[in-house]
C-alpha angles and dihedrals in degrees: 000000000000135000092255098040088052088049091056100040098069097027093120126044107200094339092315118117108256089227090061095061110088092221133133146090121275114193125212099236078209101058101032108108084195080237086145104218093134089057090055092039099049105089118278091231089043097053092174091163145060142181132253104199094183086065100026096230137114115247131207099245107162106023094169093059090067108112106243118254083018111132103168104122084054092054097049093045105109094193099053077240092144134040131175131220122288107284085229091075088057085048095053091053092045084059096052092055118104126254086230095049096059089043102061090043086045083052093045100045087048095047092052098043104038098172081072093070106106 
């Protein structure tokens, strides 16, 4: 997949722009080891971030990549080098989703993935 093609693939969350959504790691340049486990634990299909190997530190290079409401790379970071928004500002845009927005994705994702059905 190309860079491109990665960038378009995940520019809209539930009919948003993707660009619209406040959501993606920042790293302090001060904390961060340049271990580079962000960049392993970040999903192989999301690649949000990179590696700078003049200055031994990982780098934000896709932020909109970043799956909104995923903090794993927060999580994983050892050194509490990178944070995330406030998770108040996703709740707000999932507010502001349809219902029937959400319906048709919730018939959809049911229709395609049968076993879910309870």
């Amino acid at each position: 997949m190309t860079e491109i093609e990665q960038q378009n693939k995940f520019a809209v969350w539930h009919g948003i722009s993707r660009s619209a959504i406040h959501w993606e790691p920042v790293i302090d340049e001060n904390k961060c080891t340049g271990c580079g486990m962000c960049v392993v634990t970040c999903g192989e299909k999301r690649n949000v971030f990179g590696y700078d190997f003049d200055r031994h530190k990982a780098v934000v290079m896709y932020p909109e990549n970043c799956m909104v409401g995923c903090n794993n790379c927060t999580v994983s970071c050892l050194w509490n080098a990178i944070t995330h928004p406030d998770v108040s500002g996703i709740k707000e845009v999932v507010k502001s989703l349809t219902t029937e927005q959400l319906q048709k994705e919730l018939k959809k994702k049911l229709s395609d993935n049968p076993s879910l059905l309870a």
